[in-house]
GUVOPA-733507 format. One record per residue (C-alpha): residue in one letter; x, y, z. Coordinates in Angstrom, 1 decimal. Layout:
BEGIN
{rec A, {X, Y, Z}}
...
# end
This chain:
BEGIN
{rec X, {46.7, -3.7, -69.2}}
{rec X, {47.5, -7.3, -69.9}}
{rec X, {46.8, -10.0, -67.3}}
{rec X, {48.4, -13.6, -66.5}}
{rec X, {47.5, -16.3, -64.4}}
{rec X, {50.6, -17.9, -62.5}}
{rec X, {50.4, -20.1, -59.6}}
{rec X, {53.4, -18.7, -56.6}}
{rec X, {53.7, -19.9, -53.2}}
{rec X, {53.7, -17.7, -49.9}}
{rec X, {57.1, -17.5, -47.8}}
{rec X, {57.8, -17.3, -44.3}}
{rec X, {58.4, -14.2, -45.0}}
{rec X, {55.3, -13.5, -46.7}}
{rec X, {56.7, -13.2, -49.9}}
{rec X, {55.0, -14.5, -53.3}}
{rec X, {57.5, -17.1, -55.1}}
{rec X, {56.1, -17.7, -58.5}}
{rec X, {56.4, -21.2, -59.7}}
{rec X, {58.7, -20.2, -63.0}}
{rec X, {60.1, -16.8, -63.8}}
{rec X, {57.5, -14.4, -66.2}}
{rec X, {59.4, -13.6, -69.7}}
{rec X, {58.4, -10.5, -69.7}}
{rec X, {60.0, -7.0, -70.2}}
{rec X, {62.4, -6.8, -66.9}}
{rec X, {62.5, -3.6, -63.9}}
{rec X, {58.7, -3.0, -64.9}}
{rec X, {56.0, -2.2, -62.3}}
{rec X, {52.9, -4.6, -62.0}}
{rec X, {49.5, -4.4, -60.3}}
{rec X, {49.3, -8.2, -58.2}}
{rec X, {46.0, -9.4, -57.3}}
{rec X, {46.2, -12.2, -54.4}}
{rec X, {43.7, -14.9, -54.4}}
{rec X, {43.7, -17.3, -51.4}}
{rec X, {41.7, -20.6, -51.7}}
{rec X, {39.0, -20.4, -48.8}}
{rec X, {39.0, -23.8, -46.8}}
{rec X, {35.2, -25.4, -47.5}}
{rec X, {33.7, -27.5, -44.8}}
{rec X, {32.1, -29.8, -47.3}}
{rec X, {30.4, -31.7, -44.9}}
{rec X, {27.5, -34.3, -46.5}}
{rec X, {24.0, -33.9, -45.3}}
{rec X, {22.0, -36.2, -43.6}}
{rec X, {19.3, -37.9, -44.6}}
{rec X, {17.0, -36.6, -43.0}}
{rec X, {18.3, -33.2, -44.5}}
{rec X, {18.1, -34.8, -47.9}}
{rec X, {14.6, -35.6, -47.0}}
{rec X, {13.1, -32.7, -46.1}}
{rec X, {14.7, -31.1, -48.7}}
{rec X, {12.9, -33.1, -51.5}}
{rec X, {9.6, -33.1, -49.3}}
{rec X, {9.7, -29.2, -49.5}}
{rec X, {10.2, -29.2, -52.9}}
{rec X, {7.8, -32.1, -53.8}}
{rec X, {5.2, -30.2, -51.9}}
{rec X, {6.4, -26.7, -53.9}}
{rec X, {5.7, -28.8, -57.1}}
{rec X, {2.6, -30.5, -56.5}}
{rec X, {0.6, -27.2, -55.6}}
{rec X, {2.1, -25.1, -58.2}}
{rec X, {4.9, -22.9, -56.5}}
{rec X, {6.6, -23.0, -59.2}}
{rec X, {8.9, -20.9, -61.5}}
{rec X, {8.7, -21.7, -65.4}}
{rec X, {12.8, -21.7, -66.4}}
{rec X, {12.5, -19.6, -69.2}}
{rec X, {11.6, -17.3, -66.4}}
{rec X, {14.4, -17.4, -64.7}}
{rec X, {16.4, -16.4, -67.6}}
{rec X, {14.2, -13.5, -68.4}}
{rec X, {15.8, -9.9, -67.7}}
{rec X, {14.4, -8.3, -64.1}}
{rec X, {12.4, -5.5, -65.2}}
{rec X, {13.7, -2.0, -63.7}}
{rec X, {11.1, 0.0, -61.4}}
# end
């Protein structure tokens, strides 16, 4: 199966209207996969947020809670 990415728009009627026609071979079935943008509340944090945070983590660093990187990267063994 061969897949392209095209950007379409959503009708009233609920239709998907691609931005430009495909070239492709015509009155073939295809498999459509919708993908609709979730809205994101990026909303800042304060800064007392912010400092807690980095409290936290200062306090995490400075009595060794602490994960070496290479770690992180490391395969999770299976039980």
């Amino acid at each position: 199966m061969k897949a392209l990415k095209v950007m379409a728009s959503i009708n009233e009627q609920g239709q998907l209207m691609l931005d430009y026609p495909l070239e492709l071979e015509t009155n073939s079935r295809v498999e459509v996969i919708v993908l609709i943008p979730e809205t994101i509340d990026l909303q800042e944090p304060s800064k007392t947020e912010v400092l807690a945070d980095f409290q936290q983590a200062w306090h995490e660093a400075m009595t060794g809670q602490t994960i070496p990187v290479a770690q992180l990267w490391e395969e999770p063994e299976n039980d």
